[in-house]
C-alpha positions in Angstrom: -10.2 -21.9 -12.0 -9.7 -18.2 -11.6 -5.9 -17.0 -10.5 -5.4 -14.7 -7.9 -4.9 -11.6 -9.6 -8.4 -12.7 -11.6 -10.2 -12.6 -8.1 -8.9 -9.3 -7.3 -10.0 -7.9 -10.2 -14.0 -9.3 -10.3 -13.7 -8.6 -6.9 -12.5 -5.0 -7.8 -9.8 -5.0 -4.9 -6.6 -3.0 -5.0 -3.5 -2.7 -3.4 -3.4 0.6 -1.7 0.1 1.9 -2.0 0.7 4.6 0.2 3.3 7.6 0.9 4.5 11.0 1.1 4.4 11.7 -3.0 6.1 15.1 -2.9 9.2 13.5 -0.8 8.6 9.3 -2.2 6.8 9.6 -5.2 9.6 7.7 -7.5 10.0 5.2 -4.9 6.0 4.7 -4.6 5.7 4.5 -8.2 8.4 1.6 -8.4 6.8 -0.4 -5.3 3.8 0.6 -7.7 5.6 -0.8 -11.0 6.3 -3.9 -9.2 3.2 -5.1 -7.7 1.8 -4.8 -11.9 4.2 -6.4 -13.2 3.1 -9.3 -10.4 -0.2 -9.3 -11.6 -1.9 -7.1 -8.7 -3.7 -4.0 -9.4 -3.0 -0.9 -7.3 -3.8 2.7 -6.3 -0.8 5.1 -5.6 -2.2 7.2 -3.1 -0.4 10.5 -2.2 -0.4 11.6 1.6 2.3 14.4 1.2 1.5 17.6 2.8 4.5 19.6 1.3 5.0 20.6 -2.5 3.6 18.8 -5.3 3.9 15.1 -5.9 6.9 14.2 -7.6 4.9 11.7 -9.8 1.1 11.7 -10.8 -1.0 9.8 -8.3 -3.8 7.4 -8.6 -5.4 9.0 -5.4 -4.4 12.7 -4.3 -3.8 14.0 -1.5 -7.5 16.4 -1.8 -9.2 13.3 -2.6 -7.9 11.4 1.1 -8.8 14.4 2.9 -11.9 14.7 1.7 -13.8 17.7 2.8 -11.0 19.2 4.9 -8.9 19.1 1.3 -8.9 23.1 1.4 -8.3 23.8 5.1 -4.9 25.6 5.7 -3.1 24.3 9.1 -1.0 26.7 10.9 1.9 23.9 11.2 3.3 21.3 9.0 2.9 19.2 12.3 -0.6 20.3 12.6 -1.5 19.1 8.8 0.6 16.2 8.9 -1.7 15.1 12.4 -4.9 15.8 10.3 -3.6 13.7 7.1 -2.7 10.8 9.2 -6.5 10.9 10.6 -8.3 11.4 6.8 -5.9 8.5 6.1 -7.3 6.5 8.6 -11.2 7.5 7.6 -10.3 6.8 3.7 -8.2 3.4 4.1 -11.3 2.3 6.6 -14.2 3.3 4.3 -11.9 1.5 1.2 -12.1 -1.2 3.4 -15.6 -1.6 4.7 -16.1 -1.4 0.9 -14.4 -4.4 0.3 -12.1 -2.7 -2.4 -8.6 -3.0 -0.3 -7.0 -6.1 -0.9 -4.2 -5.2 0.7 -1.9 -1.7 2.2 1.8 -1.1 1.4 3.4 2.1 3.0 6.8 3.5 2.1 8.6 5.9 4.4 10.5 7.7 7.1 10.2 8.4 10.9 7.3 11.3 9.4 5.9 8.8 7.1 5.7 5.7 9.1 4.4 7.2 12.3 1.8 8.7 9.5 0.8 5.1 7.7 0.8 2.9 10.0 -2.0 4.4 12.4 -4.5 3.8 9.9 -3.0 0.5 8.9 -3.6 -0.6 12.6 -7.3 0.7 11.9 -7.8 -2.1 9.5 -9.2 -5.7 10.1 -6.3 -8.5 11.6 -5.2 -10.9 8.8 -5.7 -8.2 6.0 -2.1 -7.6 4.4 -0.3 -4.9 5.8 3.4 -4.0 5.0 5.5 -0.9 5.7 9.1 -0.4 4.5 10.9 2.3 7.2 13.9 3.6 8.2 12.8 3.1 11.4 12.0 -0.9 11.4 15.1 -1.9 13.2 14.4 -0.1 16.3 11.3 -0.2 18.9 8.6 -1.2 16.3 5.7 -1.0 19.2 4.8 2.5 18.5 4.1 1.8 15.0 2.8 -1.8 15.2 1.7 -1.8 18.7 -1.3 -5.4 18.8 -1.8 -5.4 14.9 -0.1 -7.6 12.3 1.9 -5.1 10.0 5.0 -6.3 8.9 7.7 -3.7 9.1 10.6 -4.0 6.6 13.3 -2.3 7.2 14.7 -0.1 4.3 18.0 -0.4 4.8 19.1 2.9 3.4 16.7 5.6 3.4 14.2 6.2 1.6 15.5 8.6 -0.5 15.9 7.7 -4.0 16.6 4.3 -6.3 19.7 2.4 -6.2 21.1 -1.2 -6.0 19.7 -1.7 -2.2 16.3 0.5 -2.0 15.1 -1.3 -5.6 16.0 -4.8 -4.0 14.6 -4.3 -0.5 11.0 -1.9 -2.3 11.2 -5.0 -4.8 11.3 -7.6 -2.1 8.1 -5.5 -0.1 6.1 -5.5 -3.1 6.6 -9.1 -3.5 5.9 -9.9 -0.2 2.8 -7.7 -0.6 1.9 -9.4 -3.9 1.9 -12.8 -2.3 0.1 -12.3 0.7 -2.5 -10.7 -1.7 -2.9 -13.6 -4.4 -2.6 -16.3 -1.9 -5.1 -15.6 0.6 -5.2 -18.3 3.8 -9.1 -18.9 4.0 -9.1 -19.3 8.1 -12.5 -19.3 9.1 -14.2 -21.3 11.5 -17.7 -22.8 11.6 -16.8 -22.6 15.5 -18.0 -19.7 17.5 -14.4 -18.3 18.0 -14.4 -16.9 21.8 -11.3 -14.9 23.7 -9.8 -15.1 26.7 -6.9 -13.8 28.8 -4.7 -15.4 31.0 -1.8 -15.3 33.1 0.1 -18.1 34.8 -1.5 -17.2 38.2 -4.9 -17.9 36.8 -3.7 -20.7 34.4 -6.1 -23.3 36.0 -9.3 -21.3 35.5 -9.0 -20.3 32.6 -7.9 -24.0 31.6 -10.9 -25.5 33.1 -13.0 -22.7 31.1 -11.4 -23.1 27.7 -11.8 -27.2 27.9 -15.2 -26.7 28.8 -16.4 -24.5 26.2 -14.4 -26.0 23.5 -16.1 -29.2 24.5 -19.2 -27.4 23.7 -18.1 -26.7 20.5 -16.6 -23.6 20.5 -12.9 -22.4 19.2 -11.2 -20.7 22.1 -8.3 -18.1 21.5 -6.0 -17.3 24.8 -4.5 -13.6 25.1 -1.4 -13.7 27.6 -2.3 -10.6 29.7 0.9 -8.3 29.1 -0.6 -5.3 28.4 -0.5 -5.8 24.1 -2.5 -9.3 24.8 -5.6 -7.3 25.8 -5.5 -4.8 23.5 -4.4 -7.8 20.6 -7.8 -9.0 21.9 -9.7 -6.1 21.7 -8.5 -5.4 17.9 -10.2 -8.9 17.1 -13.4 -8.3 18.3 -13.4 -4.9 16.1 -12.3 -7.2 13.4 -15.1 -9.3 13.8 -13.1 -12.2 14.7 -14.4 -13.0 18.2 -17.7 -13.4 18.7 -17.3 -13.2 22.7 -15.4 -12.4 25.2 -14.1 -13.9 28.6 -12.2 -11.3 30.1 -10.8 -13.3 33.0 -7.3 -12.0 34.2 -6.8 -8.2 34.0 -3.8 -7.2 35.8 -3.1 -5.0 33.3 -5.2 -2.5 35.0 -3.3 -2.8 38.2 0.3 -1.8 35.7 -1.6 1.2 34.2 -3.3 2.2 37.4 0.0 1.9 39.2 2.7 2.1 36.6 3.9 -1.4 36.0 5.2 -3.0 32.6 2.1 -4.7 31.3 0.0 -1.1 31.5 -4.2 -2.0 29.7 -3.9 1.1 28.0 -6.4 4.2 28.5 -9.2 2.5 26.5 -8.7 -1.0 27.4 -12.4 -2.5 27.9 -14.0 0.6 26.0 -14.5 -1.4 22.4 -15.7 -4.5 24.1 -18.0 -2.5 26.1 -19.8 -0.6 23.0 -19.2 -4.1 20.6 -22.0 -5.7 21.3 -20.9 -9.2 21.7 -21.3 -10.6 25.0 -18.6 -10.7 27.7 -17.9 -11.5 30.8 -15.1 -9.8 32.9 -13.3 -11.0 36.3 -10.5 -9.9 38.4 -7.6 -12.4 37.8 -4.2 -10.7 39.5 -5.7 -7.7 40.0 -3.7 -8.4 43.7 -0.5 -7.4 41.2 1.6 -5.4 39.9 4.3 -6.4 37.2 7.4 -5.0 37.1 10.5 -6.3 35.3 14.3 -7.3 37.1 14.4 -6.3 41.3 16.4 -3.1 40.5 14.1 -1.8 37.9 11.6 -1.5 40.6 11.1 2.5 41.0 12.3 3.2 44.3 9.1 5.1 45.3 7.9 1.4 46.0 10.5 0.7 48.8 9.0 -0.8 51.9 6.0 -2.4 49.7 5.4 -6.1 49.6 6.6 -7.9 46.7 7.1 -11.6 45.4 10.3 -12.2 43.0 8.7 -14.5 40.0 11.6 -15.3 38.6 15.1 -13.3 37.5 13.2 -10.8 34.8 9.7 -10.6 36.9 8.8 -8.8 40.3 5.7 -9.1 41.5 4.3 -6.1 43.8 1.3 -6.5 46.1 -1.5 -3.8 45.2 -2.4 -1.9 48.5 -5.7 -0.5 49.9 -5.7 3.0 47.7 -5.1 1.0 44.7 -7.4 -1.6 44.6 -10.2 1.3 45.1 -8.2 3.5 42.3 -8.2 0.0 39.9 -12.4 -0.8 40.7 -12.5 3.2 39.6 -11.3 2.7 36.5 -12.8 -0.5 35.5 -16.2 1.2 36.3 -16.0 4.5 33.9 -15.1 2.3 31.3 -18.1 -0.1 31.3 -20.7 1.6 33.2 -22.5 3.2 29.9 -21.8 -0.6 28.3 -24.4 -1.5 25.6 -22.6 -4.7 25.4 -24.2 -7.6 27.8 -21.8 -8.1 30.5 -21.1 -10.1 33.7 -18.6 -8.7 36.3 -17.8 -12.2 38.5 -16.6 -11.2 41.6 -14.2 -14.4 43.6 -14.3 -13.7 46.3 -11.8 -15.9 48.3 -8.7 -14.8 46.1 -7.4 -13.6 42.4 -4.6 -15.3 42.2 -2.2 -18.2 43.0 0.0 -16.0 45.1 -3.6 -14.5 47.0 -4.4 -17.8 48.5 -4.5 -18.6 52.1 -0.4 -19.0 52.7 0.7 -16.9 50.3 2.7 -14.1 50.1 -0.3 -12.0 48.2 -3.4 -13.3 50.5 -5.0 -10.4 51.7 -8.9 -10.5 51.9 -9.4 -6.9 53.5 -7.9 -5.3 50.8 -9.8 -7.1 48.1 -13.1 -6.2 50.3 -12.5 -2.7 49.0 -11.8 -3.5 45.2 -15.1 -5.5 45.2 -17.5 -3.3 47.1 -16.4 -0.2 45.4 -16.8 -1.9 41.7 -20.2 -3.3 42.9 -21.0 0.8 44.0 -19.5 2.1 40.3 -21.8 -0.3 38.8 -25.1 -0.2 40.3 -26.7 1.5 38.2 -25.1 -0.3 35.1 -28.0 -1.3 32.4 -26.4 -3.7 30.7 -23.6 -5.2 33.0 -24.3 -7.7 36.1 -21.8 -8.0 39.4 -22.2 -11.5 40.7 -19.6 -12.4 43.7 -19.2 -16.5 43.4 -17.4 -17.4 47.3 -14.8 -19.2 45.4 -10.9 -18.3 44.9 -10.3 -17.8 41.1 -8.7 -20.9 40.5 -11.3 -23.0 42.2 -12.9 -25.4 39.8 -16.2 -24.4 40.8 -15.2 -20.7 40.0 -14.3 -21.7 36.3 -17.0 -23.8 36.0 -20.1 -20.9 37.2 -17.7 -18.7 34.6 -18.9 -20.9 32.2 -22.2 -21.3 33.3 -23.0 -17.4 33.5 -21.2 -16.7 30.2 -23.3 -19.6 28.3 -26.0 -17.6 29.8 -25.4 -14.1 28.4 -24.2 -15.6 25.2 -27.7 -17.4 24.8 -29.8 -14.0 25.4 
């Protein structure tokens, strides 16, 4: 039986050991010295854009930027942005290669807000570890829906001594492991996502039970913004095979500014990755802000619905629910996906139900028709209103109906 580090190497997989070399090179070469002596093979890869590397690299800095290796910036700003890109575009082709095993990143502020874009480019579950200065703060900028782990260096990087050699030691390690002992998580289930919220809990229930009845592995996505877009990143990764895109509030929070914002792209990838998916309008009737007085005060007068002590719940209006159908459209319209767009039409969400506080017909009238307008001359992407309320069992069930459908064509 072959040991890990024997696998890596007929495999010809390395770890990818990234930083700054001019600034980090010592440091890198000791995460480096580590990971051998450990049994992994790596590749010290220099993204410094300052003087020369302080030690020799496996990969220079000309060879990760490629073609633009002799192009003069005006900035350090400007060449640091342009080495964080080639990063990304060398990592990724390493990657669709099937030589990177695994990507280690050393660094400051500068470094890690350079690394860690292009570690966030690479597939979900392959190792990803980043030792910062910056790990014990707001790690969302770095990380934001991807699975790096940040490490925090303690002291900077900034030389060896009796804390940076234990904490490197400890990445590398960590790195090593993850490396040499592989989980082996595949599924001979069709592996489907979904997003929910508590508001559309019983739909999407009802939908999951179903399909998984029929065989298939279903993954739920709480819809707070980073669960779409957590989503998203595993259908690039090749982990989802398709898509039920039943709650997205989290257009209402970036259409309108509340806490759980989609982000600008949110439904581009799944509309240009070609597995199928269907898309409804769960708590699109919402917006989600956090404690009643965080609520900015250009919202006074507006209805809202207090969830609980950390949640507020604001009623979208007339001029929103056309700006939210808007933005849904120009995001799917030139889809080469197959989609379904299932309109309910009695309601979207627990709280838009006849007697509740959110239960407003007229003004969902105007989210609906003006999708159904953006969309009309949509190739690949079918409107279908179902005269159900969301959490209707005979919504779920025609969810699961149209999506078997699109899946089977």
């Amino acid at each position: 039986m072959q040991s890990g580090f024997e696998e890596l190497k007929r495999l010809n997989k390395f770890v990818y050991a990234v930083a700054t070399m001019d600034t980090k090179g010592v440091e890198l070469r000791y995460v480096a010295e580590c990971l051998r002596a450990a049994g992994v093979d790596v590749r010290m890869v220099d993204v410094g854009t300052g003087g020369p590397p302080a030690t020799g690299p496996d990969v220079t800095r000309d060879e990760v930027r490629g073609s633009d290796g002799k192009v003069a910036y005006e900035s350090r700003a400007a060449a640091v942005a342009a080495m964080g890109e080639s990063l990304k575009a060398y990592l990724l082709d390493k990657s669709e290669a099937g030589q990177v095993a695994g990507v280690i990143g050393i660094g400051g502020s500068g470094g890690t807000a350079l690394i860690t874009p292009a570690m966030r480019t690479l597939a979900i579950g392959l190792p990803k570890v980043m030792v910062s200065t910056v790990a014990s703060g707001n790690t969302a900028p770095y990380v934001d829906c991807s699975d790096i782990t940040m490490m925090y260096s303690v002291v900077d990087v900034a030389g060896l001594n009796v804390v940076s050699r234990q904490v490197l030691g400890n990445a590398a390690h960590a790195m090593a492991g993850m490396v040499k002992n592989s989980v082996v998580a595949a599924s001979s289930k069709v592996t489907l996502g979904m997003t929910m919220f508590g508001v559309t809990t019983k739909c999407v229930d009802v939908v999951r039970e179903k399909l998984e009845q029929a065989g298939h592995q279903c993954l739920v996505f709480h819809a707070t913004g980073t669960g779409g877009r957590a989503m998203e990143q595993l259908v690039e990764s090749r982990m989802l095979k398709g898509v039920l895109d039943i709650t997205t509030t989290e257009v209402a929070d970036e259409v309108v500014g509340g806490v759980f914002p989609a982000g600008n792209n949110r439904f581009q990838r799944l509309a240009q990755s070609g597995v199928p998916v269907l898309l409804s309008l769960g708590a699109l009737d919402m917006v989600n802000f956090g404690e009643q007085e965080t609520v900015p005060a250009k919202f006074s007068g507006r209805l809202f619905h207090v969830h609980n002590a950390q949640v507020t719940l604001m009623r979208t209006n007339a001029e929103e629910n056309f700006l939210m159908a808007r933005w849904i459209a120009s995001r799917i319209r030139h889809a080469t996906s197959p989609m379904v767009v299932m309109i309910p039409e009695l309601g979207l969400s627990a709280l838009d139900a006849p007697g509740q506080p959110f239960h407003d017909p007229k003004t969902n009238a105007i989210l609906f028709q003006e999708l159904e307008e953006q969309l009309k001359d949509c190739a690949a992407c079918r409107v279908i209103r179902i005269r159900n309320h969301i959490n209707d069992r005979e919504f779920a069930e025609a969810v699961v109906d149209h999506f078997t459908n699109l899946a089977s064509h």
